[in-house]
C-alpha positions, 0 to 999 in steps of 0.5 A: 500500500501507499503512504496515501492509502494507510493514511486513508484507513487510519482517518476512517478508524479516526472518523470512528474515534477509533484511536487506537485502531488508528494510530496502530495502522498509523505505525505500520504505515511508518514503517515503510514510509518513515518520512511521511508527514500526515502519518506522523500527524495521524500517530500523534493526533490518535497518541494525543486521544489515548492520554500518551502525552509523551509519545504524541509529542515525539510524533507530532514535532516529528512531523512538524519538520516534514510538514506544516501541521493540520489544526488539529495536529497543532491543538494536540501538540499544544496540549501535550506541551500543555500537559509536559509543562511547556506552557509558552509553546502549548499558549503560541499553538493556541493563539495560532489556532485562534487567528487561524480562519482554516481552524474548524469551529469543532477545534475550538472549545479545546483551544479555550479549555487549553488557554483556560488550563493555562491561566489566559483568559482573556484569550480563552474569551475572545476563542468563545467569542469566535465560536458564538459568532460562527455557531448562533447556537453553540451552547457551550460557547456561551457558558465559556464567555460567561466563565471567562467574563467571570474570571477575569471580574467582569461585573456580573450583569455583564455576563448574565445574558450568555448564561441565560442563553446556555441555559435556553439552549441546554436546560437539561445542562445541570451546570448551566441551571444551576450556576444561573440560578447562583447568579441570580441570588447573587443579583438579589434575584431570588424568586427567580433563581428558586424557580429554576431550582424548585423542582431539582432532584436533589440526588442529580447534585454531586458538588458539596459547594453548590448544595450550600448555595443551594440550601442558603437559596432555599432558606431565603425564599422559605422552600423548607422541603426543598431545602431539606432535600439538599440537607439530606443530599449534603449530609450523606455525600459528606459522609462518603469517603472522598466527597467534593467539598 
């Protein structure tokens, strides 16, 4: 086979996401065609998924002097820089990947978590920005301008709409529902938080932290069942070993 057809079978098992089938086929393909670029990408990129930092990294700056890296070989890459301690080339991988028109929109919430691990925020925001306005109703864009906006001390009310909007997007997100009904008592929105709240299985929530909110929220707005519900949830996530508090 070619070097263009082993490439082609491991795009096909990555297509899957089966990486491991993937980056197998990948090394194979090496073996008889060791300077080829896109298999080195497909080794790293597949390495990248599998959680072996340290081999996507060998494959993948390998490959960078074959060949200019696809976008998400460079978002691997970043993130196994990232993850190695080598955070200033994992930041300018980012940044290139944020400026980068041919970046597909499906890259980019990893280019914001990435930028948000290594503490750039701002960065992260303006990759949140993009992504809202190239997908209108892209939940998690939304939810990221509104944790970034936070971060970096916006005043609440300036975030609250993309926090609303994740939420009419995703209501069956716990974290968007809950972090909203947050916002809104910390406005002094009560009533309206509790609404969102009122009906909410207690046994859905694992975060010791938000069931203190929670249970504070309730006391405000006199829901004692309600309130007692996330007592009694508190209590016995508190009393198993290792609970989120």
């Amino acid at each position: 086979m070619s070097a263009a057809d082993w490439a082609a079978r491991c795009l096909e098992c990555f297509h899957h996401q089966q990486y491991a089938e993937s980056d197998a086929l990948a090394r194979r393909g090496l073996a008889d065609f060791p300077d080829d670029g896109l298999l080195w990408q497909l080794h790293g990129a597949a390495s990248w998924f599998l959680g072996d930092l340290a081999a996507a990294r060998r494959a993948l700056e390998t490959a960078q002097t074959l060949a200019p890296l696809q976008p998400l070989s460079r978002c691997a890459l970043a993130g196994a820089y990232s993850q190695t301690g080598d955070s200033e080339l994992a930041r300018a991988l980012y940044v290139s990947l944020l400026q980068d028109d041919r970046c597909p929109s499906s890259l980019l919430p990893k280019v914001a978590t990435g930028l948000g691990r290594l503490g750039e925020y701002w960065t992260a925001l303006q990759v949140c920005r993009k992504l809202a306005r190239l997908q209108p109703t892209h939940h998690a864009a939304y939810f990221g301008l509104a944790y970034y906006m936070a971060k970096l001390d916006y005043p609440s009310e300036c975030y609250l709409r993309h926090l609303v909007r994740a939420h009419q997007l995703a209501p069956e997100l716990l974290p968007y529902r809950i972090n909203l009904a947050m916002l809104l008592a910390d406005l002094g929105r009560a009533e309206h938080a509790h609404r969102l709240i009122r009906e909410l299985p207690a046994a859905a929530i694992a975060c010791t932290c938000w069931l203190h909110r929670l249970i504070d929220l309730c006391d405000t707005v006199g829901d004692d069942a309600q309130g007692r519900a996330f007592r009694e949830r508190l209590d016995h996530l508190l009393s198993c070993p290792g609970s989120n508090s």
